[in-house]
PyMOL Python script that loads the backbone (N, CA, C, O; Angstrom):
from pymol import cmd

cmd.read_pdbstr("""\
ATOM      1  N   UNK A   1      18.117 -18.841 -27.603  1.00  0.00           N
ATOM      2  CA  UNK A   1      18.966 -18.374 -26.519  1.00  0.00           C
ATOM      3  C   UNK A   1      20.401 -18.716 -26.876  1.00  0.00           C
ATOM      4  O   UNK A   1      20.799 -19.881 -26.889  1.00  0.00           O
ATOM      5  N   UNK A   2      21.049 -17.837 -27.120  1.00  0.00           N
ATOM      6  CA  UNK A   2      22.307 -18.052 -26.736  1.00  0.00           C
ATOM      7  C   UNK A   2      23.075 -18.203 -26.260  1.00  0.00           C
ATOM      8  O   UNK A   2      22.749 -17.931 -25.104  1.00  0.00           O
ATOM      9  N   UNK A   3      24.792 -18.702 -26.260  1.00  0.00           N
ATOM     10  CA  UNK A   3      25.958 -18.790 -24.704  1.00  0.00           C
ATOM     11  C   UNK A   3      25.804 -17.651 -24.246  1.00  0.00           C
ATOM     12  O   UNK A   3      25.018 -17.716 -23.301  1.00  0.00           O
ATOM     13  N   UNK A   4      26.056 -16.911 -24.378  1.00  0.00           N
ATOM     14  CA  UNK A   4      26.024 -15.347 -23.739  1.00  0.00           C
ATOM     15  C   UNK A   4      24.544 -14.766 -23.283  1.00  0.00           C
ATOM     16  O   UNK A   4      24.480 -13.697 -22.677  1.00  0.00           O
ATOM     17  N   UNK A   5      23.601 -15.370 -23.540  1.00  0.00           N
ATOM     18  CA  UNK A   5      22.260 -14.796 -22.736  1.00  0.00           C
ATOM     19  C   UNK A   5      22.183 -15.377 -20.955  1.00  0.00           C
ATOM     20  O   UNK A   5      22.420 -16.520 -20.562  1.00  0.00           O
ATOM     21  N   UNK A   6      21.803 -14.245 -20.169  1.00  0.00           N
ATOM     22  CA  UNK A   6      22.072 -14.576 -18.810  1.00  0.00           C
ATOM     23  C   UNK A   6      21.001 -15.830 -18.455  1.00  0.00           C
ATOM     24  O   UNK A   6      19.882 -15.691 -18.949  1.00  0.00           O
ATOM     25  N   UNK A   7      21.204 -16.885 -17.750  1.00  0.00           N
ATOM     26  CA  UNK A   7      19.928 -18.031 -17.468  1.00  0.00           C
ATOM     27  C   UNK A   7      18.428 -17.082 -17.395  1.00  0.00           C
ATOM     28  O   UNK A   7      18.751 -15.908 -17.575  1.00  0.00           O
ATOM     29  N   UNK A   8      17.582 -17.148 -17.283  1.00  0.00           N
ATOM     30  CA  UNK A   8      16.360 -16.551 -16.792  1.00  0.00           C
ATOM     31  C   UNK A   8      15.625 -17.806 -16.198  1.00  0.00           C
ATOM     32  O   UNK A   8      15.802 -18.957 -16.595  1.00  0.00           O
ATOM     33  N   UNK A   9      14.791 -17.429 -15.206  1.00  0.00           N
ATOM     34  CA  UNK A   9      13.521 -18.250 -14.831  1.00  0.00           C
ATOM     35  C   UNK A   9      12.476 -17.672 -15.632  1.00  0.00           C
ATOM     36  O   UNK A   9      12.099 -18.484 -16.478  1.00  0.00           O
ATOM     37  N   UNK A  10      11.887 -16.607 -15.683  1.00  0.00           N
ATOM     38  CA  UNK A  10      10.822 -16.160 -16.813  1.00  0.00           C
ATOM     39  C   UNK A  10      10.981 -17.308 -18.235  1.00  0.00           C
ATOM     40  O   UNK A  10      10.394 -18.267 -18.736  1.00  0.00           O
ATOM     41  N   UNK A  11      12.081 -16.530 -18.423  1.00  0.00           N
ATOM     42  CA  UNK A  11      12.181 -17.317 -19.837  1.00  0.00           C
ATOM     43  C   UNK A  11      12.165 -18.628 -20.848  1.00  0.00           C
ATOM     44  O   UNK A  11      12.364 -18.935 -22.023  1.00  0.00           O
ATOM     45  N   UNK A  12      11.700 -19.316 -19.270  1.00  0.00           N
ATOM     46  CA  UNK A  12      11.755 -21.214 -19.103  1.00  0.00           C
ATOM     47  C   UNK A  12      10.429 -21.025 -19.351  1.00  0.00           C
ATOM     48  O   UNK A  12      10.172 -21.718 -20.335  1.00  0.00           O
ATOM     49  N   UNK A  13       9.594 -20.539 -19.036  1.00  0.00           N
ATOM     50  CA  UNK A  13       8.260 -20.318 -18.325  1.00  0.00           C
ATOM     51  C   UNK A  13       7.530 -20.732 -19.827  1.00  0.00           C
ATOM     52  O   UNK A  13       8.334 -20.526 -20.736  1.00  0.00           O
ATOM     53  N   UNK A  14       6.391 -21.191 -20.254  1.00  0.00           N
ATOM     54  CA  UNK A  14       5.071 -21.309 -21.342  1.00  0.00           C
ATOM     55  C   UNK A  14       4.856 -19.763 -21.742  1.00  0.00           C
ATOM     56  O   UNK A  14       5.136 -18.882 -20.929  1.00  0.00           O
ATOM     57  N   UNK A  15       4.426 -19.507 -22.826  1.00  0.00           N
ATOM     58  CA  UNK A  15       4.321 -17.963 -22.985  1.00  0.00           C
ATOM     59  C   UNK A  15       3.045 -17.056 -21.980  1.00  0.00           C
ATOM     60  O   UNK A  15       2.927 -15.919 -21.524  1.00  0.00           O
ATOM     61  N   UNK A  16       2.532 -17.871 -21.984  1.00  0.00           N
ATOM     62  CA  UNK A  16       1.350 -17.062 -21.414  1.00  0.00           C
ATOM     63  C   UNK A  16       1.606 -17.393 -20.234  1.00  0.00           C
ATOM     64  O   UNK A  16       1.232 -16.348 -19.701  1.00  0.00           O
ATOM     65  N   UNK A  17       2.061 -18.229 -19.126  1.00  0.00           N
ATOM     66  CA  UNK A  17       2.457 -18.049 -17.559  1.00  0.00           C
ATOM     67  C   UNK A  17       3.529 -17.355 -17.767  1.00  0.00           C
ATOM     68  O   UNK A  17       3.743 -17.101 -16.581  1.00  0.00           O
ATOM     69  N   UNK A  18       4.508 -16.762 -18.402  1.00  0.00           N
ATOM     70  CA  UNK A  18       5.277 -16.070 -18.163  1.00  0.00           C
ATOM     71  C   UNK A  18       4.552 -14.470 -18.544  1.00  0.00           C
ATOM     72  O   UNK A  18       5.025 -13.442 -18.059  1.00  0.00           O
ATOM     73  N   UNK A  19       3.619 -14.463 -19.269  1.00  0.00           N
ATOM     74  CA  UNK A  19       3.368 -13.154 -19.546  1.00  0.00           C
ATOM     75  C   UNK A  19       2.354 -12.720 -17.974  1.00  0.00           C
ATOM     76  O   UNK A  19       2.196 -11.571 -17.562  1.00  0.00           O
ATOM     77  N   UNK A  20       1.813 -13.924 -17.360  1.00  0.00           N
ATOM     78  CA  UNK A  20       1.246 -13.676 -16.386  1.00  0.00           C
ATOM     79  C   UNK A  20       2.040 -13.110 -14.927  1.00  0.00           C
ATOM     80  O   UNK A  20       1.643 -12.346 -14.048  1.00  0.00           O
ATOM     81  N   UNK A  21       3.308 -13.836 -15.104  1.00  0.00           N
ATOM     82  CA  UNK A  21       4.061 -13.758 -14.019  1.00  0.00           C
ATOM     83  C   UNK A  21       4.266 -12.620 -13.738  1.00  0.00           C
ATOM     84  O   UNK A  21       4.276 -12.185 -12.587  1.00  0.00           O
ATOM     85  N   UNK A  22       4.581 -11.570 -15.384  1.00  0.00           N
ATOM     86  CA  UNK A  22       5.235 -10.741 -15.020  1.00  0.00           C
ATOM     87  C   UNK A  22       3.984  -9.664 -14.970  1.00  0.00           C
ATOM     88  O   UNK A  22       4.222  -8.464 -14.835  1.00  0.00           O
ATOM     89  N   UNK A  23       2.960 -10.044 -15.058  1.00  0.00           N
ATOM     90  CA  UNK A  23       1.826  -8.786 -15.086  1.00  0.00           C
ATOM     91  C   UNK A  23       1.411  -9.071 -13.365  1.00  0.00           C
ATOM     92  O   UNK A  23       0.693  -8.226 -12.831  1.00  0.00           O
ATOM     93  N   UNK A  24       1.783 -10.015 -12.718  1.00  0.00           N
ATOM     94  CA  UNK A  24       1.349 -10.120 -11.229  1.00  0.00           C
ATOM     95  C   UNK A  24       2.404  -9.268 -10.668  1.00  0.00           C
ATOM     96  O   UNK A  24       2.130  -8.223 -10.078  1.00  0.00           O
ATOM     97  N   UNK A  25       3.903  -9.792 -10.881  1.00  0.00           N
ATOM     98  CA  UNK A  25       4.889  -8.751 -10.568  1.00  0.00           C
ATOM     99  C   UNK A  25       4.491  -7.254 -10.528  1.00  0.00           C
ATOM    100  O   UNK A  25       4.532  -6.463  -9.586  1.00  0.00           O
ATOM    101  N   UNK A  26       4.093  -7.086 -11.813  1.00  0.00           N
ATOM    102  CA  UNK A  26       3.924  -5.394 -11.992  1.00  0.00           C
ATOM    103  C   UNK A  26       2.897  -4.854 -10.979  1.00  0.00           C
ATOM    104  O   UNK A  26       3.161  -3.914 -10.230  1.00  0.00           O
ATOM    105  N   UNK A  27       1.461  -5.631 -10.996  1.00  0.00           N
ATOM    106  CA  UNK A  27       0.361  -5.380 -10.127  1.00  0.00           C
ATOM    107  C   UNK A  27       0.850  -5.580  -8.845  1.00  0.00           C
ATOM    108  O   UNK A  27       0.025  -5.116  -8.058  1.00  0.00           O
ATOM    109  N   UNK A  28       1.688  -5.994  -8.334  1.00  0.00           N
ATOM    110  CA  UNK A  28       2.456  -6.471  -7.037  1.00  0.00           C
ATOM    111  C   UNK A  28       3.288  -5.176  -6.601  1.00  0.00           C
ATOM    112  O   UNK A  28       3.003  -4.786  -5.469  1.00  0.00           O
ATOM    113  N   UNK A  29       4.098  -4.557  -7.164  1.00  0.00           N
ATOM    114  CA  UNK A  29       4.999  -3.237  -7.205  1.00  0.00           C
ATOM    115  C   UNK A  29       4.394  -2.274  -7.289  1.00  0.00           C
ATOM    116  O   UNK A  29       4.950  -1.249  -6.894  1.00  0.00           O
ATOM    117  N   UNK A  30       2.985  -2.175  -7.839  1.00  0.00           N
ATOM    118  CA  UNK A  30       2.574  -0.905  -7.831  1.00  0.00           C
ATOM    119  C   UNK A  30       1.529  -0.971  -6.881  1.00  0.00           C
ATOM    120  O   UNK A  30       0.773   0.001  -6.910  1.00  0.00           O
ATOM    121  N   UNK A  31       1.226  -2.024  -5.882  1.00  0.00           N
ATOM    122  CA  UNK A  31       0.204  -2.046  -4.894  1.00  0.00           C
ATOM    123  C   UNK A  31       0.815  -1.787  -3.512  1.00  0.00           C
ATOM    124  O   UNK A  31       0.136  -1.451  -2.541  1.00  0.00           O
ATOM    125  N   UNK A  32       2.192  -1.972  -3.487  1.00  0.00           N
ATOM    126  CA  UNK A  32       2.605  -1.939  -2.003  1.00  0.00           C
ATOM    127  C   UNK A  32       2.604  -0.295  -1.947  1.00  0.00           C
ATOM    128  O   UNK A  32       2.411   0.135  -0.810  1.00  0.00           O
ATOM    129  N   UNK A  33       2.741   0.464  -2.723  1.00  0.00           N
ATOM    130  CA  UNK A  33       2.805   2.211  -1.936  1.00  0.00           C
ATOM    131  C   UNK A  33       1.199   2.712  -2.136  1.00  0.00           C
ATOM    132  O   UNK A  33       0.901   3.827  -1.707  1.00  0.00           O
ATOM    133  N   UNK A  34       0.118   1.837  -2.824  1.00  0.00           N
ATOM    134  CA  UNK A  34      -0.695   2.388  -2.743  1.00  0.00           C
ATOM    135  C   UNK A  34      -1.500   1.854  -1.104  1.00  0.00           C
ATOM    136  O   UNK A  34      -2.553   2.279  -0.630  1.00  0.00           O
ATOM    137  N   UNK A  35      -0.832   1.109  -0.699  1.00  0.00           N
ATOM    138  CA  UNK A  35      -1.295   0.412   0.816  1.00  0.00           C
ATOM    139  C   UNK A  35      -0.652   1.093   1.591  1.00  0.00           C
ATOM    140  O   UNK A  35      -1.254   1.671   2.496  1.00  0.00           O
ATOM    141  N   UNK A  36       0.802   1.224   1.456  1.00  0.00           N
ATOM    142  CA  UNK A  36       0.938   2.047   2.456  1.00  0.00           C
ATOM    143  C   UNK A  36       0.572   3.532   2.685  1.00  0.00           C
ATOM    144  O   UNK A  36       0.654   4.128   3.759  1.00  0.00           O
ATOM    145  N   UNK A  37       0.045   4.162   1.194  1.00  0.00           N
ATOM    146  CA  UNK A  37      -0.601   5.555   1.016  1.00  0.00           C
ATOM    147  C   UNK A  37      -1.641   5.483   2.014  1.00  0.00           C
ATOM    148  O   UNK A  37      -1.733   6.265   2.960  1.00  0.00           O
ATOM    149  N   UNK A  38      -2.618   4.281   1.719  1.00  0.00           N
ATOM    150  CA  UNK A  38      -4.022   4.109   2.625  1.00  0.00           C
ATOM    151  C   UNK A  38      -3.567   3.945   3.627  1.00  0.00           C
ATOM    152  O   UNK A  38      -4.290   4.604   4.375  1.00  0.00           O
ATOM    153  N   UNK A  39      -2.611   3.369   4.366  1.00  0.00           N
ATOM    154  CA  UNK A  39      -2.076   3.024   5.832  1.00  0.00           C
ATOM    155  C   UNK A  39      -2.010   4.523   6.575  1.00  0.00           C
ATOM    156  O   UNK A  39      -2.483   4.892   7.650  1.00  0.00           O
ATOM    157  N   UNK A  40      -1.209   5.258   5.531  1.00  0.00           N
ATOM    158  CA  UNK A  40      -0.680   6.625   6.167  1.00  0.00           C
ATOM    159  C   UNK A  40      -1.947   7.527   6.525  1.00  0.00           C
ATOM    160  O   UNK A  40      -2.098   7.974   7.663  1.00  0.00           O
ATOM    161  N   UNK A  41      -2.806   7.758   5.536  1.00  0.00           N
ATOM    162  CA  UNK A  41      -3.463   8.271   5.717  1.00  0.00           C
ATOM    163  C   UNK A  41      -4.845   7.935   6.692  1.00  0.00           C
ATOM    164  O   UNK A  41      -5.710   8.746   7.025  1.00  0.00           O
ATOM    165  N   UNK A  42      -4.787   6.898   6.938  1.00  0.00           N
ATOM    166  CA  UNK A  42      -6.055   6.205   7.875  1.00  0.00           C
ATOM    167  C   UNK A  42      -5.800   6.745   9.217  1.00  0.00           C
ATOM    168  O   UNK A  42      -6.606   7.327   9.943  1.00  0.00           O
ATOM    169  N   UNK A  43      -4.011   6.350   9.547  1.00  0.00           N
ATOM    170  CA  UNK A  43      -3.543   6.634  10.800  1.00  0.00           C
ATOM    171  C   UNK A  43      -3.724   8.548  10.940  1.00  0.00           C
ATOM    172  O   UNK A  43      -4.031   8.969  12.055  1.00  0.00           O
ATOM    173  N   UNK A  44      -3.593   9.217  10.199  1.00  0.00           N
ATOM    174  CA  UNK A  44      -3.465  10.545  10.127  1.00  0.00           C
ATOM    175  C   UNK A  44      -4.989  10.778  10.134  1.00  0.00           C
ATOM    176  O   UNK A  44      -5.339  11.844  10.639  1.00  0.00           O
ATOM    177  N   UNK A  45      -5.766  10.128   9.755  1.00  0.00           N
ATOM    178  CA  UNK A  45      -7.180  10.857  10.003  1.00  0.00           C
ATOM    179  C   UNK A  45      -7.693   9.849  11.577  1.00  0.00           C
ATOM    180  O   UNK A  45      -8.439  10.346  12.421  1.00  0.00           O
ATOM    181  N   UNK A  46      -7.217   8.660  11.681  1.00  0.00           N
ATOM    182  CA  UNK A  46      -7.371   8.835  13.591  1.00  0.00           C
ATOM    183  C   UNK A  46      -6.943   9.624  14.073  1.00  0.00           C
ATOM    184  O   UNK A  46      -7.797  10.018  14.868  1.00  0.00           O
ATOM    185  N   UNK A  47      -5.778  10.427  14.184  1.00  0.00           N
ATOM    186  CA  UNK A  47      -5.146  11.227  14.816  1.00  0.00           C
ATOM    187  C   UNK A  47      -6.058  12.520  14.831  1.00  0.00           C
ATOM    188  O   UNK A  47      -6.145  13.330  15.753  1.00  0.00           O
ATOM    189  N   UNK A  48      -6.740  12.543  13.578  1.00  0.00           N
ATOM    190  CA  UNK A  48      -7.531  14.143  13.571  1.00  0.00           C
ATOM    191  C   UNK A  48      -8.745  13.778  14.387  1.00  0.00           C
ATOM    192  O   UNK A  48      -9.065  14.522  15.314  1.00  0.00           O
ATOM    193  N   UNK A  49      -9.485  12.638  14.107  1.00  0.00           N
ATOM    194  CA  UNK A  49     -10.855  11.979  15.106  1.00  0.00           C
ATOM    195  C   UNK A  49     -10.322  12.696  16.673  1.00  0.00           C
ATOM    196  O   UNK A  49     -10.947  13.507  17.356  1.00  0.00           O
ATOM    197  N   UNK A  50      -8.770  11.999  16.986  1.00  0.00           N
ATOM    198  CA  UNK A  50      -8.457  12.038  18.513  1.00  0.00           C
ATOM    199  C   UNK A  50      -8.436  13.410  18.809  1.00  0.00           C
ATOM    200  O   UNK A  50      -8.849  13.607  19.952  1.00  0.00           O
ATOM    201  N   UNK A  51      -8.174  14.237  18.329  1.00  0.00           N
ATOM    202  CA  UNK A  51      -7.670  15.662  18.258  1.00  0.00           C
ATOM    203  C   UNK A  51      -9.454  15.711  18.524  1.00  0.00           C
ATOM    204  O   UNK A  51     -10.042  15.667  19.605  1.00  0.00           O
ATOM    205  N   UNK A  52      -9.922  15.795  17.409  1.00  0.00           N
ATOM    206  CA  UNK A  52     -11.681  16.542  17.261  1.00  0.00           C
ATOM    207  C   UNK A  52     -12.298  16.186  18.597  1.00  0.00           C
ATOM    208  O   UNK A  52     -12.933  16.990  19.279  1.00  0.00           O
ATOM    209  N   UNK A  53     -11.985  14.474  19.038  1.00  0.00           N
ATOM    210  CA  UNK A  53     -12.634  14.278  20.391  1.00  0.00           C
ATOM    211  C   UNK A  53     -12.220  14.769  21.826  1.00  0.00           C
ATOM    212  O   UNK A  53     -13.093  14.911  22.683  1.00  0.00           O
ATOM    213  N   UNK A  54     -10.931  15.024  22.093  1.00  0.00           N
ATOM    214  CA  UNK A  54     -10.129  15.886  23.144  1.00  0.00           C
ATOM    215  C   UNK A  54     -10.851  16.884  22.778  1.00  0.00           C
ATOM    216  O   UNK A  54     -11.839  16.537  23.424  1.00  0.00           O
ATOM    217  N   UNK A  55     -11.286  18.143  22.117  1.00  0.00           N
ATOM    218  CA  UNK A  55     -11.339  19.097  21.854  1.00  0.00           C
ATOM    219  C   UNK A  55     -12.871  19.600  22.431  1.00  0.00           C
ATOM    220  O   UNK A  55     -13.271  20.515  23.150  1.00  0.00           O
ATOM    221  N   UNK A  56     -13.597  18.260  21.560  1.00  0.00           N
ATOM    222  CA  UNK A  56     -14.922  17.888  22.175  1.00  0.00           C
ATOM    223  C   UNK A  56     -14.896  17.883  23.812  1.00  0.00           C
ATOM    224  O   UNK A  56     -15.704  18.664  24.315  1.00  0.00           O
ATOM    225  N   UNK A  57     -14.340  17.356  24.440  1.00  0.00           N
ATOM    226  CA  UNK A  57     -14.176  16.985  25.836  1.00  0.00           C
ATOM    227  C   UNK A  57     -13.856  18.491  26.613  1.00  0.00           C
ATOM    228  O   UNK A  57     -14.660  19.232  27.179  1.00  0.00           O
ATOM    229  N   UNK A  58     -12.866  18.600  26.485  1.00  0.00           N
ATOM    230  CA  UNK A  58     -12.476  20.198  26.646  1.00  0.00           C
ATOM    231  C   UNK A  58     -13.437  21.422  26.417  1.00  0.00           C
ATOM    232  O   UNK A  58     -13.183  22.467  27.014  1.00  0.00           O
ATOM    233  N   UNK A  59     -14.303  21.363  25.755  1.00  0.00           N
ATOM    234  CA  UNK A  59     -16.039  22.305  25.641  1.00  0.00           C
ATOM    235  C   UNK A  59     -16.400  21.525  26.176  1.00  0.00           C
ATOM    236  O   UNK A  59     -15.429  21.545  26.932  1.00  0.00           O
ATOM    237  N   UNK A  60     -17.071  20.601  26.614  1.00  0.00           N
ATOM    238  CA  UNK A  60     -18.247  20.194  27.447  1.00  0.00           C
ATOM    239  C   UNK A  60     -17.103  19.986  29.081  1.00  0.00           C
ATOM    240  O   UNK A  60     -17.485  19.574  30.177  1.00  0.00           O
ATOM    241  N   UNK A  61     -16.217  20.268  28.836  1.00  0.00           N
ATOM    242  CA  UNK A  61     -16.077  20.550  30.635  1.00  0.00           C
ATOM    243  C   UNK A  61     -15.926  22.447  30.739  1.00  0.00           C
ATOM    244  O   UNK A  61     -15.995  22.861  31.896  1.00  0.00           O
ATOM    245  N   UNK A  62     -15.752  23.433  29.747  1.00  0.00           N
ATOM    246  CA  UNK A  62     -15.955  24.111  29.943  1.00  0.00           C
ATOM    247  C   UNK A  62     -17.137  24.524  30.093  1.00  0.00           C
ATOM    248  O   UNK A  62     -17.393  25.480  30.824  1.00  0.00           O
ATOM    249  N   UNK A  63     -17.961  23.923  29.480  1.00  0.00           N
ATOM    250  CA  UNK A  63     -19.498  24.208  29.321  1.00  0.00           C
ATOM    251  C   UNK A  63     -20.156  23.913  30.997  1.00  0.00           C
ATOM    252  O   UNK A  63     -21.095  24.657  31.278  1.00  0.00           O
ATOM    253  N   UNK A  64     -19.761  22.965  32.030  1.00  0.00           N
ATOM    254  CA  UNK A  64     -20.126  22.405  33.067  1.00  0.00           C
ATOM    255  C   UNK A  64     -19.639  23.367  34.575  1.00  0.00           C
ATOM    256  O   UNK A  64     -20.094  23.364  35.719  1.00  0.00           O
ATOM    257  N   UNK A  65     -18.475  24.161  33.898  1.00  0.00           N
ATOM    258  CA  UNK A  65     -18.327  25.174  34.853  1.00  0.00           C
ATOM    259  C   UNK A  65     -19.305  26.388  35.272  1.00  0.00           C
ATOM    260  O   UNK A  65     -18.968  27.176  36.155  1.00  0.00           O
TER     261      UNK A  65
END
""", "prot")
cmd.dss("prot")
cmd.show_as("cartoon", "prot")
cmd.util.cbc("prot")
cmd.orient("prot")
C-alpha cells in the first residue's frame, strides 16, 4: 500500500474474510430487489384473490334473486 492509496477497511481484513465480506455484500445487493420483486407481486396477486372473491359474491347474490 502506498501514501496515495485511499485507507480501506476490506483491505485490513485476512484474505479470505475479506474475500467473504465482499461475496456477502454482493449476495446482499442482489437480494433486496429480488424481495421486493416477491413483495410486489404477492400483494398484486391478493389483490386478484380480492377481485376473484367480490366477483364470487356478486354471482351468488345474483344467483339468490
Amino acid at each position: 500500500m502506498t501514501a496515495t492509496d485511499p485507507p480501506s477497511v476490506v483491505g485490513q481484513l485476512p484474505g479470505g474474510v475479506e474475500l467473504l465480506v465482499v461475496v456477502l455484500l454482493v449476495v446482499l445487493l442482489l437480494s433486496v430487489p429480488v424481495v421486493v420483486l416477491l413483495i410486489a407481486l404477492r400483494l398484486v396477486d391478493t389483490e386478484d384473490r380480492a377481485d376473484a372473491r367480490s366477483e364470487a359474491v356478486a354471482d351468488s347474490d345474483d344467483l339468490d334473486e
